[in-house]
C-alpha positions as CSV (number, residue, x, y, z in Angstrom):
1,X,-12.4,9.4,0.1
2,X,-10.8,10.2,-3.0
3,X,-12.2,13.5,-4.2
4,X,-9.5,13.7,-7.0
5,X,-11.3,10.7,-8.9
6,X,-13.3,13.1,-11.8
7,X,-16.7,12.1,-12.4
8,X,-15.8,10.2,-16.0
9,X,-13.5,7.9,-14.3
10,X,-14.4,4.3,-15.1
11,X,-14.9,3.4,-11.4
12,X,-16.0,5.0,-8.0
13,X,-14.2,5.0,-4.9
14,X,-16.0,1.8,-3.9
15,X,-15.3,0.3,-7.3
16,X,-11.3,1.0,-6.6
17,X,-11.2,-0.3,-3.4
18,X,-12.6,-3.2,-4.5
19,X,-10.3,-4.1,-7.3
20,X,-7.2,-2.5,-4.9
21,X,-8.3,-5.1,-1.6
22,X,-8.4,-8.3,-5.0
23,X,-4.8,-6.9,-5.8
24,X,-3.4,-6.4,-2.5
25,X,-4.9,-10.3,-1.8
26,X,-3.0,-11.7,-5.3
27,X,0.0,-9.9,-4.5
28,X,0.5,-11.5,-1.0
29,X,-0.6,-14.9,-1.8
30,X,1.2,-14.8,-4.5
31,X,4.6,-13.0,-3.4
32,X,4.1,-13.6,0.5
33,X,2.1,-17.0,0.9
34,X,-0.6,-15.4,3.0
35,X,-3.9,-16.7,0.7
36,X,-6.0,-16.0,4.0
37,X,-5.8,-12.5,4.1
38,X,-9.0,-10.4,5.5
39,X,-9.7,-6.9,4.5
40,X,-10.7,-4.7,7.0
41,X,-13.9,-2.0,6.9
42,X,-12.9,0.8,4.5
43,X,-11.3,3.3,6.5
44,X,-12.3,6.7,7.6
45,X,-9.7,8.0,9.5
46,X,-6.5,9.2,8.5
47,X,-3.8,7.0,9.9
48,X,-0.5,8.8,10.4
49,X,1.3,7.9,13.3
50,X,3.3,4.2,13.6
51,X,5.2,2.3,16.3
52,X,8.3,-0.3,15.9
53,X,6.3,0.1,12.3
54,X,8.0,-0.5,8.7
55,X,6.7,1.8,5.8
56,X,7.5,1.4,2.3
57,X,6.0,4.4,-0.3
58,X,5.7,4.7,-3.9
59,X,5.1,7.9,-5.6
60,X,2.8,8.7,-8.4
61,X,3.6,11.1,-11.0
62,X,1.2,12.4,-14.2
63,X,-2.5,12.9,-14.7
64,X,-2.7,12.3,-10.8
65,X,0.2,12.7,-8.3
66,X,0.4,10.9,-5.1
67,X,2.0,7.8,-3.0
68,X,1.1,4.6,-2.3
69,X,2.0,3.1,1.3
70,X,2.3,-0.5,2.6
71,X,2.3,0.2,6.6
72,X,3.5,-2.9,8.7
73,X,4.2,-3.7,12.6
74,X,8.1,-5.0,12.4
75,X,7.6,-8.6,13.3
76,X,4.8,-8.7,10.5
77,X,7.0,-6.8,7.9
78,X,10.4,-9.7,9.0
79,X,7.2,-12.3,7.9
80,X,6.6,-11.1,5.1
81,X,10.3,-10.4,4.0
82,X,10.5,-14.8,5.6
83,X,7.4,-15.5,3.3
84,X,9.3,-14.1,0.3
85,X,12.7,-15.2,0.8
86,X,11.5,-18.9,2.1
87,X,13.9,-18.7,5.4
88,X,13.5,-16.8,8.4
89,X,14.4,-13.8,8.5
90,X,14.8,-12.1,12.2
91,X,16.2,-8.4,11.9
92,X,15.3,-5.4,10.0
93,X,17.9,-5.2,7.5
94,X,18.3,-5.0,3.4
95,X,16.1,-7.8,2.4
96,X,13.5,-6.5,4.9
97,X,13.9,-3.4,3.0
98,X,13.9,-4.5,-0.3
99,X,10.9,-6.9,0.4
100,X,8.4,-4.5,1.7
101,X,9.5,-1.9,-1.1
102,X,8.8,-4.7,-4.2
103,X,5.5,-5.3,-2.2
104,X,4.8,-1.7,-2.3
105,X,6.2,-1.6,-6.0
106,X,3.3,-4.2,-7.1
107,X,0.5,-2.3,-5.1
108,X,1.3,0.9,-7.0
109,X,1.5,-0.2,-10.1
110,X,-1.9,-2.2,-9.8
111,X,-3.1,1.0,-8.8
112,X,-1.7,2.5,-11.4
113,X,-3.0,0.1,-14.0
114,X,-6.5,0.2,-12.9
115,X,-5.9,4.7,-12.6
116,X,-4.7,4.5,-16.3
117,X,-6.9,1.7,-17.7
118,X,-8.4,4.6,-20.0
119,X,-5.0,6.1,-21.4
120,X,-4.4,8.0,-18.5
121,X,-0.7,8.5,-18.3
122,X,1.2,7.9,-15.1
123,X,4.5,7.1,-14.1
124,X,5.5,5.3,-10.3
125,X,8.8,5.8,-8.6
126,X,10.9,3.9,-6.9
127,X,10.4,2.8,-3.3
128,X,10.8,4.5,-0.3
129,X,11.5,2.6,3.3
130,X,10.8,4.7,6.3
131,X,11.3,2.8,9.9
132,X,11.7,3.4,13.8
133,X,10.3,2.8,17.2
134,X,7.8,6.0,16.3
135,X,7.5,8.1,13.1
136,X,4.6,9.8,11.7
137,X,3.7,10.0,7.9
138,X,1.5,13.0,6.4
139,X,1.3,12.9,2.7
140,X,-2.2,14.6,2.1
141,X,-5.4,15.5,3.4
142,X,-8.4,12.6,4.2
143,X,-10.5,13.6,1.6
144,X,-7.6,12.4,-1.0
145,X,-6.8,9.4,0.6
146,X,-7.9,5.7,0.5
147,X,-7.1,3.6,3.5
148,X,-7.3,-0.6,2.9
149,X,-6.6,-2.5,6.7
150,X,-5.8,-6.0,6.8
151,X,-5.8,-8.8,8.5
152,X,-3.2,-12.3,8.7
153,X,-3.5,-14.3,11.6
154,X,-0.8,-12.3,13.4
155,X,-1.4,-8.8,13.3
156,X,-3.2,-5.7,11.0
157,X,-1.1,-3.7,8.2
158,X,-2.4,-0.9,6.4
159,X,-2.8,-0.2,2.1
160,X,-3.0,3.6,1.4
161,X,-2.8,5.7,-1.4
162,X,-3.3,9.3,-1.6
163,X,-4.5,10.6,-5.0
164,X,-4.9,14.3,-6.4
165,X,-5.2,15.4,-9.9
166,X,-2.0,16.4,-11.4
């Protein structure tokens, strides 16, 4: 639910979603390998508490503020780190780091792209890697946020992006 999307915007909620589950699919067959990857119902409920999780967050700065976050179980954030490096990698280090936060990086600034399509100006951070056994993550309310599961054939990660108006 993003309820700072104004009424002129180019697209609805649905629309976005849409265009953000295409993106998220390009960017990890593309980047990752994973061409299979299922999106998940749209998702009501705010999801803000993680286990053995990796999160990576890019802020969102302008005509709307915000963050996007990539949310991943460990082992599935080490494949994706494998997928990009092409060799296995097997502990949470730098390159698991770096990995999920250019993943993240793309994600934002396809949202970005498809928030400014009409002029809009907006600027994207750099990442941010949070990770541990348990940590939760509250950056705004459910009415501002859109939450994208999905599905490898492993395990689920999670797309979010919290929007308001700036």
């Amino acid at each position: 639910m993003l309820s700072a999307l104004p009424a002129t915007a180019p697209f609805n909620e649905s629309d976005l979603a849409s265009r953000v589950i295409s993106d998220v699919q390009e960017v990890f067959g593309t980047m990752v390998g994973i061409h299979d990857l299922l999106p998940l119902p749209l998702m009501t409920d705010l999801v803000t508490h993680f286990e053995n999780s990796v999160t990576a967050m890019v802020g969102l700065v302008g005509a709307y503020s915000g963050v996007v976050c990539l949310h991943a179980p460990r082992n599935l954030a080490l494949d994706f780190t494998s997928g990009m490096l092409g060799v296995e990698v097997a502990e949470l280090d730098e390159d698991v780091h770096d990995a999920m936060g250019e993943l993240a990086n793309m994600i934002a600034g396809a949202f970005k792209h498809h928030l400014s399509s009409n002029g809009t100006d907006i600027k994207i951070s750099l990442p941010s890697i949070i990770t541990g056994n348990e940590y939760f993550v509250s950056a705004g309310k459910p009415d501002d946020t859109l939450s994208l599961g999905f599905a490898t054939s492993q395990k689920c990660f999670l797309v979010s992006a919290v929007l308001e108006k700036g």
